[in-house]
C-alpha positions in Angstrom: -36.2 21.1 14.1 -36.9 24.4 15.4 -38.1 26.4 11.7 -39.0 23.7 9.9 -42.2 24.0 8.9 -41.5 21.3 5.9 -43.9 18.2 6.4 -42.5 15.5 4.5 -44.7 13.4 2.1 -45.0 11.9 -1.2 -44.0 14.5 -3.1 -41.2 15.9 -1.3 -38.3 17.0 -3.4 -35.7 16.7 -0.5 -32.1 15.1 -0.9 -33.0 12.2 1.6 -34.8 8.8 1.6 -38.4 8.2 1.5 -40.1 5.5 2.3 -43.1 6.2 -0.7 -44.4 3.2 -3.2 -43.7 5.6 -6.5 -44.8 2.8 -8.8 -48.5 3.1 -7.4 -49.5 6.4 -6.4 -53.1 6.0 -6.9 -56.4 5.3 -4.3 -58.1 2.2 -4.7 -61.9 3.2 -5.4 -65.0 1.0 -7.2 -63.5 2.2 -10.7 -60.1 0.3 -9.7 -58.8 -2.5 -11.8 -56.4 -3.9 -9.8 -57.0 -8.1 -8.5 -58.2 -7.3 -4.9 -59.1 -11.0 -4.2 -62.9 -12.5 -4.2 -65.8 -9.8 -3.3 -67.3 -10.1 0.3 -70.0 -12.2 0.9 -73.5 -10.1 0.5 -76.1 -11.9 2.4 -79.8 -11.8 -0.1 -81.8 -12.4 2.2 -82.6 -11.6 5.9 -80.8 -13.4 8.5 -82.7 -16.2 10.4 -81.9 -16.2 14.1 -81.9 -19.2 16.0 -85.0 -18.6 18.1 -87.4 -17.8 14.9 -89.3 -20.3 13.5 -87.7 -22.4 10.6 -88.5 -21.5 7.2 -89.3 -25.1 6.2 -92.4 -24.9 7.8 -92.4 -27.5 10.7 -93.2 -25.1 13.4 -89.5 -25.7 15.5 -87.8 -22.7 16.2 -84.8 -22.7 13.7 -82.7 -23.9 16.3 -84.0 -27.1 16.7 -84.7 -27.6 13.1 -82.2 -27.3 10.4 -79.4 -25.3 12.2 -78.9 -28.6 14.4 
């Protein structure tokens, strides 16, 4: 519409529908208390690729160790 500058967003006071969640206005961030599900898996140690030698000791490259 030619001189409307109006963007329309949450707070809007407009007479028309809105498609806005009003019951939770709020960004999830690490203080959040909301159920989000189980945490991502961290890994603790570094990754062992499948051409380095095993860390059991045999002398086989990982591969043909214990990722078999």
């Amino acid at each position: 519409m030619p001189g409307h500058e109006h963007v329309h967003g949450p707070d809007c006071d407009h007479d028309h529908d809105h498609d806005h969640d009003h019951d939770h206005e709020h960004v999830h961030g690490p203080d959040c208390d909301h159920d989000h599900g189980p945490a991502p898996f961290v890994r603790t140690a570094p990754k062992i690729g499948r051409n380095d030698p095993c860390p059991c000791g045999s002398g086989k490259k990982f591969k043909k160790c214990h990722d078999a």
